[in-house]
LOMARTI-211240 format. One record per residue (C-alpha): z, x, y. Coordinates in Angstrom, 3 decimals, padded with zeros to 6 digits, always signed. Layout:
# LOMARTI-211240
- Z / X / Y
...
# end
This chain:
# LOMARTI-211240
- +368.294 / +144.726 / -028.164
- +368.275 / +148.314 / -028.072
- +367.233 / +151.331 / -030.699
- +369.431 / +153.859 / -032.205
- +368.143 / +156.975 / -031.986
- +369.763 / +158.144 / -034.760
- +368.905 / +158.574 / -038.701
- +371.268 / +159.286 / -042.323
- +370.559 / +159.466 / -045.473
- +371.193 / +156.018 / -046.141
- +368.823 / +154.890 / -043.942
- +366.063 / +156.653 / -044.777
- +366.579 / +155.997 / -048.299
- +366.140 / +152.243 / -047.472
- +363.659 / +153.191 / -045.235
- +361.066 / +154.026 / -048.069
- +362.402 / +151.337 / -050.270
- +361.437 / +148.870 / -047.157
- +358.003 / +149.871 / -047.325
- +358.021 / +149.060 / -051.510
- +359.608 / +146.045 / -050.374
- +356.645 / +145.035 / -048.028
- +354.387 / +145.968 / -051.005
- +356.004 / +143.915 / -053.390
- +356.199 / +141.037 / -050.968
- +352.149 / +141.359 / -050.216
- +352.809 / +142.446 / -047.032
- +350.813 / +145.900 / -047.284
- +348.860 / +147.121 / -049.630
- +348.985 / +150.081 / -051.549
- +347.326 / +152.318 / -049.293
- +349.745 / +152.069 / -046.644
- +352.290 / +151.962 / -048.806
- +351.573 / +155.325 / -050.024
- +350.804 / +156.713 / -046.118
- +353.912 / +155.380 / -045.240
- +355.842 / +157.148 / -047.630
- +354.235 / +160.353 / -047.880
- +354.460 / +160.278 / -043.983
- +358.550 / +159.803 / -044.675
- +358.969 / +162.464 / -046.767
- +356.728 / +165.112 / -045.146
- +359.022 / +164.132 / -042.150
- +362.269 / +164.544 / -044.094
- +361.083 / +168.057 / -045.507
- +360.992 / +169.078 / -041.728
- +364.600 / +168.230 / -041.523
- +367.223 / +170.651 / -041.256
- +369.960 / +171.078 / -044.069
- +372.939 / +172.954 / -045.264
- +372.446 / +174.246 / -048.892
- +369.456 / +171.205 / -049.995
- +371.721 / +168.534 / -048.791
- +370.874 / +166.701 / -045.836
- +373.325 / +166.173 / -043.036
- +374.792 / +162.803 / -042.048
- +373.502 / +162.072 / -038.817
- +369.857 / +163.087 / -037.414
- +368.523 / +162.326 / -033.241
- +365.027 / +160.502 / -034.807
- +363.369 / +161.914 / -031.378
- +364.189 / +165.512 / -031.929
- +365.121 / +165.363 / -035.389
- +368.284 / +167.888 / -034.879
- +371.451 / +167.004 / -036.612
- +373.772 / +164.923 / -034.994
- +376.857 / +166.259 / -037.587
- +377.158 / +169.176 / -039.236
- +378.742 / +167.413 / -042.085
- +377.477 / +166.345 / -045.525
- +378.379 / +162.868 / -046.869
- +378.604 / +162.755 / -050.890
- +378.148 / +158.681 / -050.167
- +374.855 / +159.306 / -048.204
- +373.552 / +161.659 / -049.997
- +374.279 / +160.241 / -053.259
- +372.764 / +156.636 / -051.703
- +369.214 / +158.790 / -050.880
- +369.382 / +160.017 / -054.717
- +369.328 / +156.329 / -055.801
- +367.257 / +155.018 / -053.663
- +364.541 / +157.748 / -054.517
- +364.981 / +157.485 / -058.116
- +363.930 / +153.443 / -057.616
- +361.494 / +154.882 / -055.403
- +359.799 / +157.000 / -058.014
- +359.925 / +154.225 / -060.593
- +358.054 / +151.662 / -058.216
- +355.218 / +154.406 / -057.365
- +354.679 / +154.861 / -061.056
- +354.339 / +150.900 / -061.639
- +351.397 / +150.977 / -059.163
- +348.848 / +152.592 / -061.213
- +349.197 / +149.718 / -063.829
- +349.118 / +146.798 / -061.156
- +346.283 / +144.721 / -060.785
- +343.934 / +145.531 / -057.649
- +344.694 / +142.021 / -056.396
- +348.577 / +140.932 / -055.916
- +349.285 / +137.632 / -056.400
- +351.229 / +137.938 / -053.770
- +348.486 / +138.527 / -051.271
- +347.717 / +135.106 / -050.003
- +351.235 / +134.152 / -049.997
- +352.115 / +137.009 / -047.683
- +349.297 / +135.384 / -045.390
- +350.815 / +132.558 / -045.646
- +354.126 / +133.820 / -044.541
- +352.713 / +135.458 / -041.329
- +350.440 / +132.673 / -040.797
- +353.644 / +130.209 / -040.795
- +355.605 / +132.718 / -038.102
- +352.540 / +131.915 / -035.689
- +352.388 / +128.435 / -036.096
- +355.884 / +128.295 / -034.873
- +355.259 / +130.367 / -031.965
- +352.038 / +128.689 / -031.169
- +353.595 / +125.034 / -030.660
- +351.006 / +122.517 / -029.563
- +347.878 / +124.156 / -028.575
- +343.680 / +123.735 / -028.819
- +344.222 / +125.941 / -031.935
- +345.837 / +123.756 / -034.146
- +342.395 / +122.764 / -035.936
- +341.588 / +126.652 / -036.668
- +345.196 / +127.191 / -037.856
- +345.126 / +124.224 / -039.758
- +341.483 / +125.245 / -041.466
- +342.866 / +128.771 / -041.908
- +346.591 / +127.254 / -043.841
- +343.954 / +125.224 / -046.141
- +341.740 / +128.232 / -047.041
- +344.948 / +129.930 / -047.546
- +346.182 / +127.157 / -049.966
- +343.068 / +126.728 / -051.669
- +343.121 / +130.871 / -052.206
- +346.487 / +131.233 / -053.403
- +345.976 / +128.691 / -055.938
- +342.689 / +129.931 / -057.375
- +343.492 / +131.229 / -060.762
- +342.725 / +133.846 / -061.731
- +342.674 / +135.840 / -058.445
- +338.995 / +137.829 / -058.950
- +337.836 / +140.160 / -057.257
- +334.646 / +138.197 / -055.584
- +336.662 / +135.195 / -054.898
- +339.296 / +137.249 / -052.911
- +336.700 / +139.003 / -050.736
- +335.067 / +135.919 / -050.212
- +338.308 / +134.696 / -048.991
- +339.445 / +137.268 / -047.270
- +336.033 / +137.352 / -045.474
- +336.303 / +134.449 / -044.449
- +339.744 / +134.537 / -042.821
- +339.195 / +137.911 / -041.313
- +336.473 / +135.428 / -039.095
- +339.015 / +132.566 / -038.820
- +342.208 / +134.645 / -037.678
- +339.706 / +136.609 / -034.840
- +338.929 / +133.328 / -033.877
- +342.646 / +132.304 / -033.687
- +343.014 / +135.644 / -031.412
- +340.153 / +134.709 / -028.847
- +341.456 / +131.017 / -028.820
- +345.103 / +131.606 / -027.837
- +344.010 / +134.484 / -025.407
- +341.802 / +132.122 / -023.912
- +345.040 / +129.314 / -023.088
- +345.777 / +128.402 / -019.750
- +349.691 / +129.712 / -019.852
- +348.987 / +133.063 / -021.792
- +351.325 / +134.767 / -019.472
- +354.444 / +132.917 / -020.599
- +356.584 / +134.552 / -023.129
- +355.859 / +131.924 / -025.575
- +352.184 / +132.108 / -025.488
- +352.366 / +136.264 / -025.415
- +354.638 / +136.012 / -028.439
- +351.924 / +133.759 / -030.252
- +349.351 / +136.228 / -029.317
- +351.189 / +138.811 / -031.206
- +351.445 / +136.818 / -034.133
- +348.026 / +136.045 / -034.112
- +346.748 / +139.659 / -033.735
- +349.694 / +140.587 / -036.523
- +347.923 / +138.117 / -038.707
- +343.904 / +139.074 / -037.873
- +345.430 / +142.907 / -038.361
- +347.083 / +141.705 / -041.987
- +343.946 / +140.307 / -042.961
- +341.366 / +143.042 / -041.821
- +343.423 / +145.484 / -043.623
- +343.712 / +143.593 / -046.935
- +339.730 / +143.109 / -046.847
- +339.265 / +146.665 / -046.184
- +341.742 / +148.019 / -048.731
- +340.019 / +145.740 / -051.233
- +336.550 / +147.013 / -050.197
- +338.266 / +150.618 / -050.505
- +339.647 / +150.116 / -054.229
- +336.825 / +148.101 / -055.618
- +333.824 / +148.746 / -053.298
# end
């Protein structure tokens, strides 16, 4: 695989509406959500273009255009996507502090290192961690002192997950670095949703 050093319109348009995408999934909260896209657009404004428009093609590592032609299909993709951007940001404000689809999100990740992990000595703490992660996900309603509980709780679990797979006898393979990664993905995903609900309802 290789990267493309190279931007449009298009893409950054999707690129912010990936980011509401991870929101609305549970994948990041809304703190990050907002960082992210404020980070986006401060980086667009640097941008050079010709008249407001923005030019079709961008180098991401210098940010100098590429073309010195404006698309009307781009540019009129960007428009969309930031008008569905600007209706998602103002849904936020209305949006309970704790997605439903937090846990689930967990889940998700928590199923990606499971796969990677294969048959190891952590089994039993991924196992413990997919029932707490049941058991949260179905508590109804979602409060806010159950889901720090919760999220307390795996925070411990999925740094114990970390230590255990570092800790294997073949952590150099590829397999065992890839579960590694998941595992520290995971840990990071739940730190993060702990400390974002600390932040909003300390």
């Amino acid at each position: 695989p290789t990267v493309a050093h190279r931007t449009s319109p298009t893409n950054m348009g999707l690129g912010l509406l990936a980011n509401v995408a991870a929101y609305d999934f549970g994948y990041i909260g809304v703190g990050p959500l907002i960082d992210r896209t404020e980070k986006m657009l401060q980086s667009m404004e640097t941008l050079e273009r010709h008249a407001g428009h923005f030019y079709n093609w961008y180098d991401t590592q210098t940010k100098t255009p590429l073309t010195r032609y404006i698309s009307t299909v781009d540019s009129g993709n960007l428009g969309g996507h930031l008008l569905t951007l600007r209706a998602a940001l103002l849904e936020i404000s209305d949006a309970p502090v704790i997605s439903e689809q937090l846990f689930l999100a967990l889940a998700d990740t928590l199923r990606i290192l499971e796969k990677s992990v294969g048959t190891t000595t952590s089994n039993s703490s991924l196992a413990q961690l997919g029932m707490a992660l049941a058991v949260a996900a179905d508590t109804s309603p979602i409060t806010v002192a159950s889901a720090r509980t919760d999220l307390e709780w795996l925070v411990g679990c999925s740094k114990e997950i970390v230590r255990e797979i570092a800790e294997e006898p073949a952590s150099h393979s590829s397999a065992s670095q890839d579960a590694q990664e998941w595992a520290e993905a995971l840990n990071k995903q739940c730190e993060e949703s702990l400390a974002e609900l600390n932040s909003l309802a300390p």
